[in-house]
SEBAPA-945397 format. One record per residue: residue in three letters; x, y, z of N, C-alpha, C, CB in turn. Coordinates in steps of 0.02 Angstrom, whole numbers, plus 50000, padded with zeros to 5 digits. Glycine has a CB too. Layout:
! SEBAPA-945397
ALAXYZXYZXYZXYZ...
//
This chain:
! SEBAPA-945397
UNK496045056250394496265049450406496485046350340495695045350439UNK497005042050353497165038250282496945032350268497805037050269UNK496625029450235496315023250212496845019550190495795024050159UNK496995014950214497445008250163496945003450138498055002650212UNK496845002050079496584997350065496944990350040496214999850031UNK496884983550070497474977950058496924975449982497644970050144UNK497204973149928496934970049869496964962649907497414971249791UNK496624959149910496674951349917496384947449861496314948949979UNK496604940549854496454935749820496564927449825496654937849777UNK496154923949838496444916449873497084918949928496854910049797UNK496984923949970497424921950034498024925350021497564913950047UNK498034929049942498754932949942498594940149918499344929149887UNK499074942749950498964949349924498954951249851499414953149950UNK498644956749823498884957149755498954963849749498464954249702UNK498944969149784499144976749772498784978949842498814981049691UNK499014987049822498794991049899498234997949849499814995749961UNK497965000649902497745008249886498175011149959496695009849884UNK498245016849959498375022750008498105028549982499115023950022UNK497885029050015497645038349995497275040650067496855039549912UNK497305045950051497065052450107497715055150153496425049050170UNK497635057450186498215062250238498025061250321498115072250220UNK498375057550357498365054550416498035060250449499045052050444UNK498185066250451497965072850528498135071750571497325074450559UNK499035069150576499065069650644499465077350654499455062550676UNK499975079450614500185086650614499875089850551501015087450615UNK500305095550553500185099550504500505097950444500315105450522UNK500355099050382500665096250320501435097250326500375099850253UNK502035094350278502515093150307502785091850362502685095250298UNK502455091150417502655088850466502255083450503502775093650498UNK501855079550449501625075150471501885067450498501305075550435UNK501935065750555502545058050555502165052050528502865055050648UNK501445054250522501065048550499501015045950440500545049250509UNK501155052450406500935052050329501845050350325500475060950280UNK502015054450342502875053050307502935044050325503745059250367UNK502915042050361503165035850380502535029750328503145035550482UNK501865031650333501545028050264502005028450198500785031950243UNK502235035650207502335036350123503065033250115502295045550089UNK503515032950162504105028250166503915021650154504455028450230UNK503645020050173503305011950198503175008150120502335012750252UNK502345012550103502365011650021502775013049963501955014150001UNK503085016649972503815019649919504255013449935504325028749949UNK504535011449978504875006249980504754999149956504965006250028UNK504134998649971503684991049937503674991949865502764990049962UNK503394998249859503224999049775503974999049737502765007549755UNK504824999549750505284999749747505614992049735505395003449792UNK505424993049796505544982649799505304977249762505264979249856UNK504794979049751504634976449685504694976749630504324976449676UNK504794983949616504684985549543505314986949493504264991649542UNK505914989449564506634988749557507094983049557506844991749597UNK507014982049622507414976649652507324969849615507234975949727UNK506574968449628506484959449604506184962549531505744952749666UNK506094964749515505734969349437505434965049429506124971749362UNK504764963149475503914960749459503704966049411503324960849534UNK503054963849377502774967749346502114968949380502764965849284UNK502154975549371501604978749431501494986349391502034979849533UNK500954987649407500574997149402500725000349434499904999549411UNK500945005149432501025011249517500745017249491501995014049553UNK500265020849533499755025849520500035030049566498985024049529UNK500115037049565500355040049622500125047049604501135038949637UNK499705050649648499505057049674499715059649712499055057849690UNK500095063749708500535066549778500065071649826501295071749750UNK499735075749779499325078849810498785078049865499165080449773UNK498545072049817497845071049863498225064849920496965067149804UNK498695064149937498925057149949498615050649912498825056250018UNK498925049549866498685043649853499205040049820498095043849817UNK499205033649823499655028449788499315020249783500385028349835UNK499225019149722498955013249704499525006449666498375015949655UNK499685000749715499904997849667499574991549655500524997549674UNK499654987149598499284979949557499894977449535498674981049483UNK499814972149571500404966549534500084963149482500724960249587UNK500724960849422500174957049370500124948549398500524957349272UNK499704948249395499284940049408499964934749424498754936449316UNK500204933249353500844930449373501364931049423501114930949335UNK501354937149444501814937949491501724938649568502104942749471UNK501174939849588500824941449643501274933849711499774940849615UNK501254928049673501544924949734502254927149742501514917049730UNK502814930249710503294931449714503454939749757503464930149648UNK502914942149775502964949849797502704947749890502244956549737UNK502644942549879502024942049966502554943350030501544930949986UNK503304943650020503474944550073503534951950097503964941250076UNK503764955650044503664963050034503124965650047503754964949977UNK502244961050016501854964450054501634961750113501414966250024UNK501584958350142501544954850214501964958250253501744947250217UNK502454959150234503024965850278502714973050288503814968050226UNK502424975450219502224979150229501604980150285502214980150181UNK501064977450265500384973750317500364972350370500154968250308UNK501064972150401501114971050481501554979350505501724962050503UNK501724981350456501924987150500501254992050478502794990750481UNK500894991950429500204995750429499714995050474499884994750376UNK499704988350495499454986050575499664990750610499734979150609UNK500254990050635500754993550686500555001350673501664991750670UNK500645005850611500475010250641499635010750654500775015150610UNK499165007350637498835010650653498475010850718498585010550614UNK498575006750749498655004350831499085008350871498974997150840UNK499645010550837500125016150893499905023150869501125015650884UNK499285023050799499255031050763498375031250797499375031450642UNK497985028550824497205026050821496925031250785496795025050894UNK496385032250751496085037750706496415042850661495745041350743UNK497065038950646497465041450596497645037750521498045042350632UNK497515031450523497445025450482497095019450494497975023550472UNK496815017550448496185012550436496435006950384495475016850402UNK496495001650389496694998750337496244992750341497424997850335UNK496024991450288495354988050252495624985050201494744992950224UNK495434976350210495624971450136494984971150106495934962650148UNK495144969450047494584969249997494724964049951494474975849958UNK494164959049951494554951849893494304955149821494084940949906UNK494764954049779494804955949718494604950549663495434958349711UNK494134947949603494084944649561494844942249526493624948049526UNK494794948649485495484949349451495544958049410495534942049385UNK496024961049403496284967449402496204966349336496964969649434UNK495764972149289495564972249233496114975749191494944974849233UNK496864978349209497084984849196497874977249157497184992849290UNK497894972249177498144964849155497814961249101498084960249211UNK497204962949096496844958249031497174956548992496384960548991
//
């Protein structure tokens, strides 16, 4: 199963975790994992390309994993990108059931910005 974890803070997002490997097929041919890993590749893009917020991106291909942290300052400027994201991570995991879990977690503040 894949864990999403949402970063929260006063009501806005401030980064994601993903990691693990959905099980719904066999590796490469997974639609679960491919369509997470579209999903986050695109957010983490959109941000980091497009509007060039300043943000961390952690990425394990192996183990599935991808971590991103927006820096403090910028976090209200990324919320539509991740709120976009957050409703289709809903979505799959309601059309995927025991394939993704996604769990918010309120955050103090991201020590990796000090």
């Amino acid at each position: 199963m894949t864990k999403a974890v949402l970063y929260c803070r006063s009501g806005q997002l401030q980064g994601f975790l993903l990691e693990g490997h959905a099980g719904w097929g066999e590796s490469g041919k997974d639609i679960v994992c491919s369509a997470l890993s579209a999903i986050t590749h695109m957010t983490a893009i959109g941000i980091t390309e497009v509007m060039t917020l300043r943000a961390q991106v952690f990425t394990e291909e192996k183990a599935g994993r991808m971590r991103l942290i927006l820096h403090p300052e910028d976090v209200s400027k990324a919320q539509v990108l991740l709120r976009a994201m957050e409703l289709e991570l809903g979505c799959i995991a309601e059309q995927y059931p025991g394939h993704l879990r996604v769990i918010y977690e309120e955050r103090r503040e991201f020590k990796c910005f000090s």
